[in-house]
C-alpha positions in Angstrom: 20.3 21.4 12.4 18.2 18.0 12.6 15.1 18.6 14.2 14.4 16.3 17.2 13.4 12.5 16.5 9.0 11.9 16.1 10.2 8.9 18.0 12.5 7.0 20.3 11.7 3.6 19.0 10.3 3.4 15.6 9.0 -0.7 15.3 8.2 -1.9 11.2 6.2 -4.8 11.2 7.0 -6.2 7.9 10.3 -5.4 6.0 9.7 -5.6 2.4 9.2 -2.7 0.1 7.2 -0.3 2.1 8.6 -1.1 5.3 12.4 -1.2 4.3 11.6 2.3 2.5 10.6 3.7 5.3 13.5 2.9 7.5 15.3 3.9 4.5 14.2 7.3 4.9 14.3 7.2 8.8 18.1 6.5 8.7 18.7 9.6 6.4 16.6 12.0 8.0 17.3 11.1 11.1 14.6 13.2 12.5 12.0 10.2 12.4 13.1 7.3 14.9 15.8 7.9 17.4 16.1 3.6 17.0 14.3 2.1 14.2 13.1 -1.7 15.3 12.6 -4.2 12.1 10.8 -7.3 12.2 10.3 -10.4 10.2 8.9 -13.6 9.4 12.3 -15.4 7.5 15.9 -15.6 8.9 16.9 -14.9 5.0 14.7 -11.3 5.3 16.4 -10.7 8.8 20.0 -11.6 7.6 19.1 -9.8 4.8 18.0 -6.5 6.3 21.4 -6.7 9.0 23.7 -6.7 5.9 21.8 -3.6 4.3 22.2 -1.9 7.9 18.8 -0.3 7.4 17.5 -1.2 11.2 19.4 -0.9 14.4 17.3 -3.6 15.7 16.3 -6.8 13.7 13.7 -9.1 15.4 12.2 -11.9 14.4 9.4 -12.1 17.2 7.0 -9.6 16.8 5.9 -9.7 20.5 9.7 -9.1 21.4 9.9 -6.4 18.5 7.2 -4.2 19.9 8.1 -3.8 23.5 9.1 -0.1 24.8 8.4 1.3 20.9 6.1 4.0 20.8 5.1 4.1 17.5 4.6 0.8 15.5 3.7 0.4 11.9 2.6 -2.9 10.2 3.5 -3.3 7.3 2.7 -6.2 6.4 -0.1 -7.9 4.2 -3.8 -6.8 5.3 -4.8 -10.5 6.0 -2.3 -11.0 8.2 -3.1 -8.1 10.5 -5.7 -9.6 12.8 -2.8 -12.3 13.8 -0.2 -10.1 14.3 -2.5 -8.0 16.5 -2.8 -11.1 18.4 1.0 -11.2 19.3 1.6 -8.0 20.2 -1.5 -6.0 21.6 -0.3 -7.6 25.2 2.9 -5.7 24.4 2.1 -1.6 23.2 3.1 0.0 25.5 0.6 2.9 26.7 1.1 5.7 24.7 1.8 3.9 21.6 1.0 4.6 18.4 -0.8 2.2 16.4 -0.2 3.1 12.3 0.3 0.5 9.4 0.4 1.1 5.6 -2.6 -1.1 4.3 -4.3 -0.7 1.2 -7.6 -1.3 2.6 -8.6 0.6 6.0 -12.3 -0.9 6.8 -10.7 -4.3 7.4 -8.0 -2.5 9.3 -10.1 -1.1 11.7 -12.3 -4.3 11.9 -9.1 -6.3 12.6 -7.1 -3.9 14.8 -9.7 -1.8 17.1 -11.0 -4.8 19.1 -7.6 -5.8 20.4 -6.2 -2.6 21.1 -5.4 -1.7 24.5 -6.5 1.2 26.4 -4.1 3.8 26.2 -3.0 3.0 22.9 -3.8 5.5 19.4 -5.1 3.6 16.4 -4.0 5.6 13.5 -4.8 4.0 10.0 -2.5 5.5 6.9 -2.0 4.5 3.4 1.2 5.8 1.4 -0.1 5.8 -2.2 3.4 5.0 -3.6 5.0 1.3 -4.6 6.2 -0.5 -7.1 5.9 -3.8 -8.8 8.7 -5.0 -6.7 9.2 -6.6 -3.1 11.6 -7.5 -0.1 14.3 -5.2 1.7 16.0 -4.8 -1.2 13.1 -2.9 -3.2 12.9 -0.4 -0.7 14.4 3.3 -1.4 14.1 6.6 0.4 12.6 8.8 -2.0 9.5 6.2 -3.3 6.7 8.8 -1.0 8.4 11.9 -2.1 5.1 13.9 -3.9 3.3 11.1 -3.2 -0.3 11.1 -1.0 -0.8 8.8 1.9 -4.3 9.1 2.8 -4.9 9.2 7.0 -8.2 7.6 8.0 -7.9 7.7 12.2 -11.4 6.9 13.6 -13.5 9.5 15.2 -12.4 10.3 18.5 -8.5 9.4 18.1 -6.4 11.4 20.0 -5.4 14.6 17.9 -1.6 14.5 19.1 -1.1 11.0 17.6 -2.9 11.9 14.7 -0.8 14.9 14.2 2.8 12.8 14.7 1.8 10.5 12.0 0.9 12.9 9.5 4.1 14.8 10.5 6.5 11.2 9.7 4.5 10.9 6.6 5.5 14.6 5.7 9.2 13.9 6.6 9.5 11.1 4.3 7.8 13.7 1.5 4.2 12.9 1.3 1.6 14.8 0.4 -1.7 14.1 3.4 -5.1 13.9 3.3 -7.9 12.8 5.7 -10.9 10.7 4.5 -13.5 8.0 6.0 -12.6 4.3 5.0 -15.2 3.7 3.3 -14.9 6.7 1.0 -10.8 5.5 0.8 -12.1 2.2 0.4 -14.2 3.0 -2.5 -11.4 5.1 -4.2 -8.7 3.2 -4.2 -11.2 0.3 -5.5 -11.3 2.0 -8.7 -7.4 4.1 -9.0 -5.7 0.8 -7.7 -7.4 -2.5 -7.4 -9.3 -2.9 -10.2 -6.4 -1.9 -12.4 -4.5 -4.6 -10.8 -7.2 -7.4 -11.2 -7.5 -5.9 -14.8 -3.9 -6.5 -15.1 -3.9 -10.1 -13.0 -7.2 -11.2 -15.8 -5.6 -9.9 -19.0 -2.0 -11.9 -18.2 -4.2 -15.1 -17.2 -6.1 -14.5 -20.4 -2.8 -14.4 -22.5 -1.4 -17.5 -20.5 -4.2 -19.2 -21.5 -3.8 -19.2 -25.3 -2.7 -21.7 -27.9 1.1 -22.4 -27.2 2.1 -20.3 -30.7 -0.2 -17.4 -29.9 1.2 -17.3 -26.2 4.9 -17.1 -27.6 3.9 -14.2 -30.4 2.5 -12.4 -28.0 5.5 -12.6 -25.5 7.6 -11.7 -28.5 5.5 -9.0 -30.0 4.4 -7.7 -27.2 3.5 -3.5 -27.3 3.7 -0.5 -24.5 0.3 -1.3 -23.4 0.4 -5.1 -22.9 4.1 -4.6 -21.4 2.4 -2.2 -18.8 0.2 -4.6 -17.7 2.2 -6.8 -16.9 4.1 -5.0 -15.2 1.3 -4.9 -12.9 0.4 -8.3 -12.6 3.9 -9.1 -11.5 3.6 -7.5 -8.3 3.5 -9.3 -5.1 0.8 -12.1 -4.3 0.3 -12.5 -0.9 -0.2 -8.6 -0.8 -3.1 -8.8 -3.4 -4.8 -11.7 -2.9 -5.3 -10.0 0.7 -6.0 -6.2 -0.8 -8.8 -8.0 -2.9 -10.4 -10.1 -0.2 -10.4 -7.6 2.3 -11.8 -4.7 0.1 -14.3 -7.3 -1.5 -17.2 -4.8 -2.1 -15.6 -2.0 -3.3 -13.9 -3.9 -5.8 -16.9 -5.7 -6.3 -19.0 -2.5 -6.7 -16.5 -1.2 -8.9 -16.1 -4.2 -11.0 -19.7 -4.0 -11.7 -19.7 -0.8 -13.1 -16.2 -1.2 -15.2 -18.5 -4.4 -16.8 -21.2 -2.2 -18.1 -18.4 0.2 -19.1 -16.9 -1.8 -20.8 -20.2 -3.7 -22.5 -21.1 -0.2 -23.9 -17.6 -0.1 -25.4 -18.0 -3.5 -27.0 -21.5 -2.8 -28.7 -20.2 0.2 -30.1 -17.0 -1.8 -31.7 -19.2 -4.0 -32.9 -21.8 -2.1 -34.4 -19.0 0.6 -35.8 -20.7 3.9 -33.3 -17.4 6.2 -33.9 -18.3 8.8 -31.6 -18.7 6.8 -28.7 -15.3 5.2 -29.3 -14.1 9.1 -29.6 -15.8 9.9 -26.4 -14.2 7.4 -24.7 -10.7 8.1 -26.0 -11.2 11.5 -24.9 -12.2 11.3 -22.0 -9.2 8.8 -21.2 -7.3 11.6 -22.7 -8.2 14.0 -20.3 -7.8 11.9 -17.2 -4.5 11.5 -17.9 -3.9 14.9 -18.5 -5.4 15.6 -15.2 -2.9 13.0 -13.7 0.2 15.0 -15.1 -0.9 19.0 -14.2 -0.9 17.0 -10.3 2.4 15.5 -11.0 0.9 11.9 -10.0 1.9 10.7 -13.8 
């Protein structure tokens, strides 16, 4: 027997992967959103998301999109979150929940708490699940099944809203935890953003060679390079934003993969074996680490 709905009107802000994955999920449950509400910026997306039948409303005005739901979730890129506020904060209805999916949660506080109406929950979350790809179409129902989504409500948020989002995070298969955004900040500085910008440099770096370098290294390219680019062809508008908007964690964390990887450098260069070891141990281990958790 299917438990009773979380919600009566579910509204995504933002259709893409994330978004369209979770309504994904809320249409097979069907113990998430008694109506699930999706809203976009293009006709294409909109047209796009009616012939997937993943929403049984499409809306294309934000404002309109948001009226009588009592749980919206943005969804889309963290630098557009302070202008989206902007349209709809007039129209939460009291009671609402307030949640998004945001990689960075300091600037979603800064951006969202000022504008929030009285009556209505704030409730930061972060699914730590995606992929390289983007749009409705990249969406699927299992991608936060044994995944974490880190919940980061500030202090004094009403306990029952806190409790319905953790519960539709655990529906769709997630795994929860509760931290400060700084201290999320910080962490997902170093397990997600500087990887990407790691990624994003090394591709720029291989662009930029000599024309006959650039093609072998297309052609001959191994597991490692092919992985990071992977990476680097994930979505732009997304990162550019994750990176501005979590400047000094990344920054912080940037600093201390330079010295890192200085110390790795000197020892190359002046043949110190057992600090190359070390190091290729100790990467060793963290993955290992990675697959006991099943986060591999």
């Amino acid at each position: 027997m299917t438990a009773e709905p979380l919600f009566q009107r579910l509204c995504l802000i933002g259709i893409g992967l994330i978004g369209s994955s979770i309504a994904r999920v809320a249409q097979e449950r069907g113990d998430i959103a008694k109506v699930v509400v999706a809203c976009a910026r293009t006709g294409a997306t909109l047209d796009r998301v009616r012939d997937l039948g993943i929403a049984d409303v499409v809306e294309s005005d934000p404002a309109e999109a948001v009226k009588g739901a009592d749980c919206v979730i943005l969804c889309v890129p963290v630098g557009a979150y302070a202008g989206v506020m902007a349209q709809i904060a007039p129209h939460l209805e009291p009671g609402c929940i307030l949640t998004d999916v945001g990689s960075t949660k300091g600037s979603v506080i800064r951006d969202l708490r000022p504008l929030l109406p009285a009556g209505v929950h704030l409730v930061p979350a972060h699914p730590m699940a995606g992929t390289e790809h983007s749009g409705p179409d990249a969406g699927f129902s299992t991608l936060f099944q044994g995944r974490y989504c880190i919940m980061t409500p500030p202090e004094g948020t009403d306990p029952a809203a806190i409790a319905k989002v953790r519960t539709l995070w655990e529906r769709a298969g997630s795994m929860i935890e509760t931290m400060d955004p700084i201290t999320h900040d910080k962490v997902v500085a170093i397990v997600s953003h500087l990887p990407h910008l790691i990624a994003f440099t090394i591709c720029g770096t291989a662009d930029d060679l000599a024309q006959e370098t650039r093609e072998a290294v297309l052609k001959f390219a191994a597991s490692g390079f092919r992985d990071f680019t992977r990476i680097a062809s994930s979505d732009v508008d997304m990162w550019r934003d994750i990176f501005l908007n979590n400047r000094e964690a990344l920054l912080e964390m940037l600093a201390r993969f330079t010295e890192d990887s200085q110390a790795m450098a000197r020892a190359v260069r002046y043949g110190e074996a057992e600090f190359i070891e070390d190091r290729i141990r100790r990467g060793r281990k963290i993955r290992g680490g990675l697959i006991e958790r099943k986060q591999a």
